[in-house]
N, CA and C atoms as a LAMMPS dump frame, in Angstrom:
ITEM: TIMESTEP
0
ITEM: NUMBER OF ATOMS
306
ITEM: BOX BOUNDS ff ff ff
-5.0000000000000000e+02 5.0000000000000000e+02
-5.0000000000000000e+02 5.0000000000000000e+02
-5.0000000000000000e+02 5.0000000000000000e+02
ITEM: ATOMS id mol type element x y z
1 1 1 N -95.59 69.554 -187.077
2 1 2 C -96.291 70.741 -186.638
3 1 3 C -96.101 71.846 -187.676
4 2 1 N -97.102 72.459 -188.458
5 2 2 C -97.47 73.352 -189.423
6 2 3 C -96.885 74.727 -187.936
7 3 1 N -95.978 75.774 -188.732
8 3 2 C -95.772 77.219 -188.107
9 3 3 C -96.237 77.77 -188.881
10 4 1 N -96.63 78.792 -188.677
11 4 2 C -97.353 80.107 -189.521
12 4 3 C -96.313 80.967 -190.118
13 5 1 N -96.585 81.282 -191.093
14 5 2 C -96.065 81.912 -192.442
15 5 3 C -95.253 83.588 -192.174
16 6 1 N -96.382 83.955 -191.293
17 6 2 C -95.398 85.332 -191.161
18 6 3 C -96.574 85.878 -189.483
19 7 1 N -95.549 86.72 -188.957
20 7 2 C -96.643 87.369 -187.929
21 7 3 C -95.966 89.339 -187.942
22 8 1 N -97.065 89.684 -187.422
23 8 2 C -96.35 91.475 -187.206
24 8 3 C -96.006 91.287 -185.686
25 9 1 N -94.62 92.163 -185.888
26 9 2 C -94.078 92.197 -184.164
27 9 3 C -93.911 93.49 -184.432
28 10 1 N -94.597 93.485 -183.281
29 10 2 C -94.804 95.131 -182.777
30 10 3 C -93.59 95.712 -181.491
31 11 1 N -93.145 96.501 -181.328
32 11 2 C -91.624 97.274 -180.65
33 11 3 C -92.434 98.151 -179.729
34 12 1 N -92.837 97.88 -178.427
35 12 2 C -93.455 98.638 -177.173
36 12 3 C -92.361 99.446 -176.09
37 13 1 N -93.155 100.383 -175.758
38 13 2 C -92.175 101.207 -174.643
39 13 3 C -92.382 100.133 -173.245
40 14 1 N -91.337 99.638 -172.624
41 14 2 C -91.712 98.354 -171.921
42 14 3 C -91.239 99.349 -170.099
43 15 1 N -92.551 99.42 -169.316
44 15 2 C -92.201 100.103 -168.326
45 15 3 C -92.664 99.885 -166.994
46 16 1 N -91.47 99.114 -166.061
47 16 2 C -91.399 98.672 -164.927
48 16 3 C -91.88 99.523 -163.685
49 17 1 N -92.523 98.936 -162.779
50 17 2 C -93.079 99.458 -161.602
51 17 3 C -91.729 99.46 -160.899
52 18 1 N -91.64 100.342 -159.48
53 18 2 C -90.57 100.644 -159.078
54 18 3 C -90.682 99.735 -157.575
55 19 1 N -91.02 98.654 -158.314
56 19 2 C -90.818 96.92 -156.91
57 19 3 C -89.826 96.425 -157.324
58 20 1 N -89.643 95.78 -156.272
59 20 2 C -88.944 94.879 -156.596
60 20 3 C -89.291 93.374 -156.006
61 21 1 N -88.845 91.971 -156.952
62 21 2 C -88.998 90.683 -156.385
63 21 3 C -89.307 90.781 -154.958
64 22 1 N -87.966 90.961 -154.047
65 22 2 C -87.895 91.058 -152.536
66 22 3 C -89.178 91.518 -151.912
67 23 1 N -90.15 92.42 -152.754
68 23 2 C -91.141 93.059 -152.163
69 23 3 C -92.614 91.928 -152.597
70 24 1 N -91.795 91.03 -153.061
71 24 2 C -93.017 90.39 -153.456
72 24 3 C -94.033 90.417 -155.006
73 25 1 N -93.457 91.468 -155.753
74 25 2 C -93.699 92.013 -157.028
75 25 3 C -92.151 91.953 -157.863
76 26 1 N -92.876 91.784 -159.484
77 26 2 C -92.025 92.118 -160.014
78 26 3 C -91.95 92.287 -161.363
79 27 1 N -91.722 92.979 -162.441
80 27 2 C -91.939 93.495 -163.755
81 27 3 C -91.852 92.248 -164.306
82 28 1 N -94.008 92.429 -164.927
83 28 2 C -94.254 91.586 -165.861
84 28 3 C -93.787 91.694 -167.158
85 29 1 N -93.205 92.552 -167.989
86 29 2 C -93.02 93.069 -169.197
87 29 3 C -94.423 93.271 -170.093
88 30 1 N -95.265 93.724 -168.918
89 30 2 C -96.256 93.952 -169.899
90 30 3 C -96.399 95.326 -170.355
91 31 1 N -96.77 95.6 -172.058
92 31 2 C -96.158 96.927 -172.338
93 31 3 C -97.396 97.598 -172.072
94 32 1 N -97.438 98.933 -172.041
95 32 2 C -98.141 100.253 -171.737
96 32 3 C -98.976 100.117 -172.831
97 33 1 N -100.692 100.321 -172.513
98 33 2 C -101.392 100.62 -173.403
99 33 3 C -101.05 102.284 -173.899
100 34 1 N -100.792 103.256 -173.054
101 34 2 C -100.986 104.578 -173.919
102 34 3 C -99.616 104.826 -175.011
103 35 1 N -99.766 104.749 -175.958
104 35 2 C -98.535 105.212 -177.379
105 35 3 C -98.242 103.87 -177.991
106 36 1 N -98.721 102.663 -177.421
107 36 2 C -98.406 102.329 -178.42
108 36 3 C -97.501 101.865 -179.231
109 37 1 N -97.02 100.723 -180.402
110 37 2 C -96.15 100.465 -180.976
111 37 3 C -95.275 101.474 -181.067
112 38 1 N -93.967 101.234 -180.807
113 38 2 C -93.057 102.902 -181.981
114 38 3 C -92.499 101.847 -183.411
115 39 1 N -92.706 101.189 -183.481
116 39 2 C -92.412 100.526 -184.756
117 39 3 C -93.275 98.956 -184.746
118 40 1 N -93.374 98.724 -186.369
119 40 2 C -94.086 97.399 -186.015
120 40 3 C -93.453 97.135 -187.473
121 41 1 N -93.042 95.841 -187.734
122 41 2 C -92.785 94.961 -189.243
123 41 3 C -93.441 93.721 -189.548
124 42 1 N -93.89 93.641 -190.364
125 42 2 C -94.377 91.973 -191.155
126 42 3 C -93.483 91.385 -191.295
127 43 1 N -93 89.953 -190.476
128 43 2 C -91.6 89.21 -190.766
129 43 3 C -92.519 87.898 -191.196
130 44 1 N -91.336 87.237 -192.502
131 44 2 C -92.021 85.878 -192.822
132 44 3 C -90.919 84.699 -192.958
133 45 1 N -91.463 83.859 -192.257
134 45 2 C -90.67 82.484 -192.263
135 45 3 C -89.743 82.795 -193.578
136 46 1 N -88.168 82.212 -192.827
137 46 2 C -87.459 81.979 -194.047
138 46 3 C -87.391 80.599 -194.072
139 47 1 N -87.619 79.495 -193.465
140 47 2 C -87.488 78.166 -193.858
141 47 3 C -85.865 78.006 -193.082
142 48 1 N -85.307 78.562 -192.036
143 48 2 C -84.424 78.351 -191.837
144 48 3 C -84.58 78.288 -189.968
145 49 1 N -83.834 77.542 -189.339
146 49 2 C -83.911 77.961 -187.365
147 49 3 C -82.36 78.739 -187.077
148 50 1 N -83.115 79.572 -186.178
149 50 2 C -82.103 80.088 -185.766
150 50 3 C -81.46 79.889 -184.273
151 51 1 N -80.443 80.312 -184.295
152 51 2 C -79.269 79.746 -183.145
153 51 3 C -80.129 79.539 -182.022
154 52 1 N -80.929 79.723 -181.524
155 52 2 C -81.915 79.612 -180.492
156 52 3 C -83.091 78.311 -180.602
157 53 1 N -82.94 78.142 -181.85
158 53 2 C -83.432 76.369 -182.438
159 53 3 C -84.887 76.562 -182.361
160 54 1 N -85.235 77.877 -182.669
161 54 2 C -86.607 77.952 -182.847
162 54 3 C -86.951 78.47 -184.512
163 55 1 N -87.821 78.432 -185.458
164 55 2 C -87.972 78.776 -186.253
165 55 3 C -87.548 80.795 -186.808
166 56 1 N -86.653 80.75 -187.941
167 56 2 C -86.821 82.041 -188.068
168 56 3 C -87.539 82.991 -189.181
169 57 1 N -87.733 84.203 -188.633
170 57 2 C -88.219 84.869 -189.335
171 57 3 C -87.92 86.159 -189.712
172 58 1 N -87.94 87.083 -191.208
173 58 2 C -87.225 88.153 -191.684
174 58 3 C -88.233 89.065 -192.006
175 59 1 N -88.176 90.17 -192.102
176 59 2 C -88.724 91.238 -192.853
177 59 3 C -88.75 93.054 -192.294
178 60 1 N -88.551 93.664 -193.334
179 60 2 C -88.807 95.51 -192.676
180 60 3 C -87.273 95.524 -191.856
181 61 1 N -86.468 95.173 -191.709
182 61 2 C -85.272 95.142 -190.767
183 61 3 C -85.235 94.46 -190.001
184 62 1 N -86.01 93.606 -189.689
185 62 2 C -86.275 92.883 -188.328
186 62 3 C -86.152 91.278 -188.325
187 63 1 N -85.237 90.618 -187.955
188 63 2 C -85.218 89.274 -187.418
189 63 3 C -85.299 88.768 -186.326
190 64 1 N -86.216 87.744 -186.418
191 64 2 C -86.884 86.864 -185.013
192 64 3 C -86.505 85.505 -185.114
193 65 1 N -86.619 84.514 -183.696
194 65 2 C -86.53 83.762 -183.65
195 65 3 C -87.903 83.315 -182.835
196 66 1 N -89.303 83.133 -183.65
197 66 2 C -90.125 82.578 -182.229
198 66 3 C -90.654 81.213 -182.345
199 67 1 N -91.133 81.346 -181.241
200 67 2 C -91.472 79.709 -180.814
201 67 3 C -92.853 79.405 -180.906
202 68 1 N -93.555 78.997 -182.012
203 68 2 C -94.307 79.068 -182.212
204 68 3 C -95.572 78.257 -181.241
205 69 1 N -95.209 77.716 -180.61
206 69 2 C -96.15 77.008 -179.415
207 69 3 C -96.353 77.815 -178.264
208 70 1 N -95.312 78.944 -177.888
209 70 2 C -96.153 79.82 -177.407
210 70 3 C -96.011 81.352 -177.746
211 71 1 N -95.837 81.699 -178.614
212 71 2 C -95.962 82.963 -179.66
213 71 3 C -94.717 83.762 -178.849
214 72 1 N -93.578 83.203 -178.221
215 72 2 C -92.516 83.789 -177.94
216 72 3 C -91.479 84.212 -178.498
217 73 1 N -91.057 85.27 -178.416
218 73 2 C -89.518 85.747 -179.811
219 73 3 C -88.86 85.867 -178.406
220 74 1 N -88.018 84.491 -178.621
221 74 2 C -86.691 83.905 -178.237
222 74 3 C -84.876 84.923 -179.309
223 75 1 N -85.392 85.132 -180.219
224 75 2 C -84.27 85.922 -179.988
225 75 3 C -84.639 87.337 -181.49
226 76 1 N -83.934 88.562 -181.112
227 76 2 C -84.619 90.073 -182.22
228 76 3 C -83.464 90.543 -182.362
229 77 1 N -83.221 91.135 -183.436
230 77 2 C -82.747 91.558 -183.89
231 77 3 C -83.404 92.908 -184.979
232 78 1 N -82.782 94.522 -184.592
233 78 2 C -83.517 95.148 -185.69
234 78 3 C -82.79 96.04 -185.887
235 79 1 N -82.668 96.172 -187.408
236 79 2 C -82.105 96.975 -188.204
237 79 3 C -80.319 96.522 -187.857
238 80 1 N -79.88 94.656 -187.561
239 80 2 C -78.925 94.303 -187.222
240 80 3 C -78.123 94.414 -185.958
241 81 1 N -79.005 95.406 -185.457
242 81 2 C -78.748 95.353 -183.233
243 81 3 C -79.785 94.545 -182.827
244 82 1 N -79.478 94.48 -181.199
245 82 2 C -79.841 93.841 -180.045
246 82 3 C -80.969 94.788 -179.923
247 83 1 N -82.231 94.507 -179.456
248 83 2 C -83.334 95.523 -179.046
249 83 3 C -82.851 96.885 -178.061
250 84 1 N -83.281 97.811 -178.582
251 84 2 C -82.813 98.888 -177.389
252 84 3 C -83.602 98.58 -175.989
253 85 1 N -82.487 99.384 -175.435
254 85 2 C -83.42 98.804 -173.767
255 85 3 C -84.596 99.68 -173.646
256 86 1 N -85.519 99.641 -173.182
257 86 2 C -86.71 100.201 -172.407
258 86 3 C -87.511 99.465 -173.827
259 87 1 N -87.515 98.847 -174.246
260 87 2 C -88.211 98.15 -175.586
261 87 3 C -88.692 96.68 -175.337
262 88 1 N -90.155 96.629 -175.833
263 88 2 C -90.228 94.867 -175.399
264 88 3 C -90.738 94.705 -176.768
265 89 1 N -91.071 93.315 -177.372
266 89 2 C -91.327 92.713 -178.467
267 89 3 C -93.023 92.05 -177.807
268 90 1 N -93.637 92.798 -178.969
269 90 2 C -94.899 91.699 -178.885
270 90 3 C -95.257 91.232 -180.217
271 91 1 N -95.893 89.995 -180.644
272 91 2 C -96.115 89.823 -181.577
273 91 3 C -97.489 89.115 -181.957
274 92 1 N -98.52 89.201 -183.138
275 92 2 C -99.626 89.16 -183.542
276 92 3 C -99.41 87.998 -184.926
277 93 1 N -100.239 87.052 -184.569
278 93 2 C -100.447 86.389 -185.434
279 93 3 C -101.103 86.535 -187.278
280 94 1 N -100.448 86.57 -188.242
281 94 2 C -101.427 87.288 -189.658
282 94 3 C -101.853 85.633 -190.173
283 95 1 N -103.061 86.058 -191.141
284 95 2 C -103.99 85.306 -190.92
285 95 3 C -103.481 85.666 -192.596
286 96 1 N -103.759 83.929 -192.856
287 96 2 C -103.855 83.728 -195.167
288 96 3 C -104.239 84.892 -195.439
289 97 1 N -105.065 85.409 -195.11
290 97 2 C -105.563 86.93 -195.988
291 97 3 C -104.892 87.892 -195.806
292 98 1 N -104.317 88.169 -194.874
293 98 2 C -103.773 89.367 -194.414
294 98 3 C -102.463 89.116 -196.028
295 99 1 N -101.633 87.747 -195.311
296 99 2 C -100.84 87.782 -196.055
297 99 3 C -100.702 88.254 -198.052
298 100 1 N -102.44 87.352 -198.483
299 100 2 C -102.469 87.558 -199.514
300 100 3 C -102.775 89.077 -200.164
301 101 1 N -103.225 89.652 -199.051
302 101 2 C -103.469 91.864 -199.631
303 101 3 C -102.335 92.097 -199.695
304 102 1 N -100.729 91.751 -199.441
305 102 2 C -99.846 92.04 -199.017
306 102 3 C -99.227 91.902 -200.623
């Protein structure tokens, strides 16, 4: 299975409704359209897996571990911490070209 070369992960304000499971609901982690990324980096395959045994990836401060079958980052790291809390990870696939303007 061919993984892709590099993707941008984007750093969202990640913000829970005030349910809970018990009520039958429960925070999708889906992030807020209004604001937007507060940070985003181009990370690219280093040819190496990380402790999470999924492929990893480096760049801008930021290390990932995702899974490329379903575009999940299994494990982040940025600027050498744990994600701050109220923060979710999304990430966008870059396409040969993108990479080659780069």
């Amino acid at each position: 299975m061919s993984h892709p070369q590099s993707y941008e992960i984007l750093l969202v304000p990640r913000f829970a409704e005030d349910t809970t499971e018990a009520e039958g609901t429960a925070d999708t982690g889906e992030a807020a359209e209004p604001g937007g990324a507060v940070r985003s980096a181009v990370v690219s395959a280093t040819g190496e897996t990380g402790a999470s045994g999924y492929p990893r990836y480096s760049g801008e401060g930021i290390v990932a571990d995702i899974d490329p079958a379903t575009h999940a980052v299994e494990a982040l790291l940025v600027d050498g911490a744990e994600l701050a809390f109220g923060l979710s990870a999304r990430i966008k696939e870059r396409d040969a070209e993108a990479d080659a303007d780069r």
